[in-house]
C-alpha positions as CSV (number, residue, x, y, z in Angstrom):
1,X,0.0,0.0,0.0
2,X,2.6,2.3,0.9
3,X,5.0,1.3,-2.3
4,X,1.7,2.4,-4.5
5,X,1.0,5.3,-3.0
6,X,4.6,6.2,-3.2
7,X,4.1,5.6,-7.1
8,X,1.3,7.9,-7.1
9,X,3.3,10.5,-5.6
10,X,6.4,10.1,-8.2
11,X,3.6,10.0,-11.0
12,X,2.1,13.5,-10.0
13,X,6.0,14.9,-9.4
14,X,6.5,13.8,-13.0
15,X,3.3,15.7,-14.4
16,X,4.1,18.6,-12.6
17,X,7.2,18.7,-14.2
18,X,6.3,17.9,-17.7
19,X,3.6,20.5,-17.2
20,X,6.6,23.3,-15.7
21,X,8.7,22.1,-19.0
22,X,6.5,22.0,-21.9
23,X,4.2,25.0,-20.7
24,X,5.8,27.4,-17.9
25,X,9.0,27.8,-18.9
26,X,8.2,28.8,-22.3
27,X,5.1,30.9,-21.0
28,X,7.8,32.7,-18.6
29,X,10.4,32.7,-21.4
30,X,8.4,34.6,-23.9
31,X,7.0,36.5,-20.4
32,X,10.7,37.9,-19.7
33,X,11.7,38.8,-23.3
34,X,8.6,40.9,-23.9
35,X,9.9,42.8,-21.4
36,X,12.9,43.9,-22.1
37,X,14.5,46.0,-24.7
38,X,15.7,45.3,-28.5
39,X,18.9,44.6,-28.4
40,X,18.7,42.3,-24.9
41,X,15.4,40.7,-26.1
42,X,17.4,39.1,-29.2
43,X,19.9,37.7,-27.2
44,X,17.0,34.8,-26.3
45,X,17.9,34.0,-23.5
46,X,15.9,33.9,-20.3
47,X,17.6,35.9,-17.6
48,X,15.6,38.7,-16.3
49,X,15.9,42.2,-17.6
50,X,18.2,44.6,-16.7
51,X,15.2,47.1,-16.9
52,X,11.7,46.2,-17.3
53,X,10.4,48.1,-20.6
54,X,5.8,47.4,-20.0
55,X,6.0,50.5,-23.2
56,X,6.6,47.2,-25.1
57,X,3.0,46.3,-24.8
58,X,1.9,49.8,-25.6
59,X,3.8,49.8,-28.5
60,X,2.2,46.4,-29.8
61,X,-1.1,48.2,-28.9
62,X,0.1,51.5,-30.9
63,X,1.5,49.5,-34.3
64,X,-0.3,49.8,-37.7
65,X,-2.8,52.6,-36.4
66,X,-4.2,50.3,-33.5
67,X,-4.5,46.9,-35.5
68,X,-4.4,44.7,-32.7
69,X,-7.7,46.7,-31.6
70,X,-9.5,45.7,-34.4
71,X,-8.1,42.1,-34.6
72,X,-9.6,41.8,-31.3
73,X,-13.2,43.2,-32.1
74,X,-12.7,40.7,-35.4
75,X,-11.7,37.4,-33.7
76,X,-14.4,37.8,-30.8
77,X,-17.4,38.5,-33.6
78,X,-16.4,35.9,-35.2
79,X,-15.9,33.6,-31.8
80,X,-19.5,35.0,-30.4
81,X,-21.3,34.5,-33.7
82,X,-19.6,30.7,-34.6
83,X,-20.1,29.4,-31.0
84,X,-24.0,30.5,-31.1
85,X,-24.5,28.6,-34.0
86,X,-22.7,25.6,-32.6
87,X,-24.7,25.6,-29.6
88,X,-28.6,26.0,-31.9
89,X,-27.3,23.3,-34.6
90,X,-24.7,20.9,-32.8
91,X,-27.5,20.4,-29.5
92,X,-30.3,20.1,-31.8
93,X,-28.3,17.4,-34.4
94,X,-26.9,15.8,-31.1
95,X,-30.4,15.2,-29.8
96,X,-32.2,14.1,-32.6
97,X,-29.7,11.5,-34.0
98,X,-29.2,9.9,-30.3
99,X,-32.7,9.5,-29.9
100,X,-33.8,8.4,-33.3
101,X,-32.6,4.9,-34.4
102,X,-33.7,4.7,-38.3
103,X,-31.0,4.2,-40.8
104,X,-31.6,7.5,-42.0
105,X,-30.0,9.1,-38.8
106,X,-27.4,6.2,-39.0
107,X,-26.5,8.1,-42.5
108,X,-26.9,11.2,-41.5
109,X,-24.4,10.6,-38.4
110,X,-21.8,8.8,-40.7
111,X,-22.0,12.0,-43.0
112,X,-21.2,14.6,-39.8
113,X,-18.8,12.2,-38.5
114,X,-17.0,12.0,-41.8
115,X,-16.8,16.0,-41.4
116,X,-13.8,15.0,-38.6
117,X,-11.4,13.6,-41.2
118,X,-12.1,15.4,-44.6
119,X,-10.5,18.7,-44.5
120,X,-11.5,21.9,-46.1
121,X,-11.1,22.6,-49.5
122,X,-9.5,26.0,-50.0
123,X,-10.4,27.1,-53.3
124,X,-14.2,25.7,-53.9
125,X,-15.3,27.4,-50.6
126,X,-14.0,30.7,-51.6
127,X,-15.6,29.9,-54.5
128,X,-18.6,29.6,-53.2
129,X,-18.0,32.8,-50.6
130,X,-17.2,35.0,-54.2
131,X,-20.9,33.8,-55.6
132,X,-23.1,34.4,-52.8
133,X,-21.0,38.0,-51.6
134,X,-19.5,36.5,-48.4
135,X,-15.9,36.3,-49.4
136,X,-14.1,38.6,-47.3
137,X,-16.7,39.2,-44.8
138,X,-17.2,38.3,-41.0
139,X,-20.5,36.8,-41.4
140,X,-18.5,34.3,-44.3
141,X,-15.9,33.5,-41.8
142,X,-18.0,32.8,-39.3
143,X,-20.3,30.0,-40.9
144,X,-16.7,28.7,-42.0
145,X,-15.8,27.8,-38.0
146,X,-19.4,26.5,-37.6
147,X,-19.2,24.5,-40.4
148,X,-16.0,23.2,-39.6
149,X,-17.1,22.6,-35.8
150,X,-20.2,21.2,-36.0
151,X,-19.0,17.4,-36.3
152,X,-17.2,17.8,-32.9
153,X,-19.7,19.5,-31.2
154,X,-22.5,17.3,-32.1
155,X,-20.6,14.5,-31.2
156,X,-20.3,15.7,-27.6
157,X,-23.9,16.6,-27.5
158,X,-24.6,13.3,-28.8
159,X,-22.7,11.2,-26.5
160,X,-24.1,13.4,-23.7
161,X,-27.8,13.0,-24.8
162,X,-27.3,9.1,-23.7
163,X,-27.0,10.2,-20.4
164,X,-30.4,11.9,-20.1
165,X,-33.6,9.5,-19.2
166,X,-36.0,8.9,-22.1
167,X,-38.9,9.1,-19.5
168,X,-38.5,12.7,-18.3
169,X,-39.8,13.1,-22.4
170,X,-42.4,10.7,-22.0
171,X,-43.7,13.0,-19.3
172,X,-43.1,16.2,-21.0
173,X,-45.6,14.4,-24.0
174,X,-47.7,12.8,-21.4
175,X,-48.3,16.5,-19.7
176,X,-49.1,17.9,-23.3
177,X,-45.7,19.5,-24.0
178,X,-44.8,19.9,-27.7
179,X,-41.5,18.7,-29.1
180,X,-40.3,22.0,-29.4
181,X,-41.1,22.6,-25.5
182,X,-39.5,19.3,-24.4
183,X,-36.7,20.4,-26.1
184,X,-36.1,23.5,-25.5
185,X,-37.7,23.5,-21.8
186,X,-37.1,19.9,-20.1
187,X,-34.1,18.8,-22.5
188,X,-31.6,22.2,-23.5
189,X,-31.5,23.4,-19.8
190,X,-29.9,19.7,-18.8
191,X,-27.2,20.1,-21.7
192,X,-25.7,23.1,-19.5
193,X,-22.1,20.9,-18.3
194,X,-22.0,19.9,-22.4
195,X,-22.8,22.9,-23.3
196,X,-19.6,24.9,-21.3
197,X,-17.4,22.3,-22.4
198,X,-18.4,23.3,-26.1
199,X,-18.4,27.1,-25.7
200,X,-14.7,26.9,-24.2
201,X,-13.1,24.0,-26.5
202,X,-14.8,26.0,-29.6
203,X,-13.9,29.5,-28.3
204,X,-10.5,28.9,-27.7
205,X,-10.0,27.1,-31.0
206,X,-11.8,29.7,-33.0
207,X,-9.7,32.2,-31.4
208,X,-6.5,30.9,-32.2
209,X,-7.0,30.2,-35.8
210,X,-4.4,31.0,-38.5
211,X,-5.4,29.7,-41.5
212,X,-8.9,30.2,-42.2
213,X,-8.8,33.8,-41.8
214,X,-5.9,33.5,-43.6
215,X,-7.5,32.4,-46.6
216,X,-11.2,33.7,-46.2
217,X,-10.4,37.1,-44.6
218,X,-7.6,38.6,-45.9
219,X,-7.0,42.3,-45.6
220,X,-5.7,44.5,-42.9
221,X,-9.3,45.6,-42.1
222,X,-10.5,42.2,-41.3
223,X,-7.1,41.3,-39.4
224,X,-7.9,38.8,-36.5
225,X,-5.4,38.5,-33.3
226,X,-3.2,35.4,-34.9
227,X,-2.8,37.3,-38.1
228,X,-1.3,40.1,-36.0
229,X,1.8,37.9,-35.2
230,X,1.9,37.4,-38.8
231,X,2.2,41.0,-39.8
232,X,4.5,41.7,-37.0
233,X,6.7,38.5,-38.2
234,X,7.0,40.8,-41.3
235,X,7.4,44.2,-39.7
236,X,9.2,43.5,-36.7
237,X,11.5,40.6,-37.3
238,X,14.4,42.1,-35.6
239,X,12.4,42.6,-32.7
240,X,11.7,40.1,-30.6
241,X,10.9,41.9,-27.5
242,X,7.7,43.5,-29.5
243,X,7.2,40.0,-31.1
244,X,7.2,38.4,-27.6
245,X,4.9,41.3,-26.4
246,X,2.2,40.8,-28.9
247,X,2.2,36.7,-28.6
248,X,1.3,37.4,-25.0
249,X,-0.9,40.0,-25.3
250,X,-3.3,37.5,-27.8
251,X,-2.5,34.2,-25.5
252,X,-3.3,35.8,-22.1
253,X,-7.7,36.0,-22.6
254,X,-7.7,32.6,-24.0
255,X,-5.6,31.0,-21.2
256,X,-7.3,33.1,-18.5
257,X,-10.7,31.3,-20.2
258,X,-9.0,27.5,-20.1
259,X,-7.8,28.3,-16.3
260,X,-11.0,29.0,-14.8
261,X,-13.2,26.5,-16.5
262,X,-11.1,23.7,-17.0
263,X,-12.9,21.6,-14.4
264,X,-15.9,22.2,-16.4
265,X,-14.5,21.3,-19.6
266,X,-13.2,17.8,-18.2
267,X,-17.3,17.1,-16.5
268,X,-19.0,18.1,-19.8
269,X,-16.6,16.0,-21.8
270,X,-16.5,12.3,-18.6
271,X,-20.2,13.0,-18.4
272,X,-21.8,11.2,-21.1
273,X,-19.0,8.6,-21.2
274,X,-20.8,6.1,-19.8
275,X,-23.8,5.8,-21.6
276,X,-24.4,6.5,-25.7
């Protein structure tokens, strides 16, 4: 008993470690350079600074008339208006094909899942974007993440669904309620651990992506917070400490977001592990 528990204790030393290797010291790496001026900062190295420089971040605030501003406003419409959708479509999809067992569903849920291996294709779907006037636009970009998102999500939902009791519907329908209300009043309302888990996992993968906007919304005007490293890669390459600066000024919300609610991302994720 005591040479397991002993093992426990060297297993959770170990994953603390890992975790200070692979994720802290970076963090505090990047952390320490952003802080100090040009010429130090390109040294990269991780001693502290002979003199802390915060005009660093007001500088990455100040460059290209405010861009990082705007990149902001950009990258949460687009996380806001994407994780909305996920929530209407992916609970409603998730519902409907756990409880129905036809083969219809059993296509339609090989089709979604399918969604998880093929990837985009570039060209056709700004194709598409040119002919119905979306190209370029926030509303485009944002049915591109749902679109891309909505196998995963109704996945979750759908393994979730198992865990809710097919007779708290059978009373909703017994008490009159139409499906719309057992949905929406005795069903949705239970999704609410599912339902975090999707807002954060989608939110924090919306916000960090590179290469749609890349591709979809391209111009300085539509400029999201990853592309801003991207320009600054280009206009700053010889300064790291403003490189450094701007990585942790887009990292910070996100990681804030995945501190506070990973507890809830791991129960919406365990909970309908058992049954579905």
């Amino acid at each position: 008993m005591k040479k397991r528990k002993r093992l426990y204790i060297l297993g959770d030393a170990a994953g603390l470690l890992a975790a200070a290797v692979f994720f802290i010291v970076p963090f505090a790496f990047m952390l320490i350079n952003a802080l100090k001026e040009r010429r130090e900062a390109n040294l990269l190295n991780i001693s502290l600074p002979d003199s802390v420089h915060f005009e660093n971040f007001l500088q990455v605030f100040q460059a290209n008339n405010y861009q990082i501003i705007t990149a902001f406003k950009n990258s949460g419409m687009i996380v806001i208006g994407s994780v909305l959708i996920l929530i209407i479509v992916g609970s409603m999809g998730g519902y409907v094909i756990q409880r129905r067992k036809d083969r219809t569903m059993g296509v339609c849920n090989a089709l979604i899942m399918t969604g998880l291996m093929v990837p985009a294709a570039i060209l056709p779907t700004i194709w598409v974007l040119q002919r119905i006037h979306l190209y370029k636009t926030l509303t485009g970009m944002i049915l591109i993440e749902a679109a891309l998102h909505i196998p995963f999500t109704v996945m979750l939902y759908r393994g979730f669904m198992g865990s809710i009791p097919v007779e708290l519907e059978e009373a909703g329908y017994i008490d009159g309620c139409s499906g719309w209300k057992i949905f929406t009043k005795i069903i949705f309302p239970l999704l609410k651990p599912v339902t975090s888990t999707v807002i954060i996992l989608n939110a924090v993968t919306i916000f960090n992506d590179f290469t749609n906007p890349l591709y979809f919304l391209p111009g300085a005007e539509n400029a999201t917070v990853q592309l801003t490293l991207y320009n600054f890669m280009g206009q700053y390459a010889s300064s790291y400490n403003l490189l450094f600066a701007d990585v942790i000024l887009i990292t910070v919300p996100m990681l804030i977001l995945f501190i506070f609610f990973n507890k809830r991302i791991v129960d919406g994720m365990v909970a309908g592990a058992v049954k579905g």
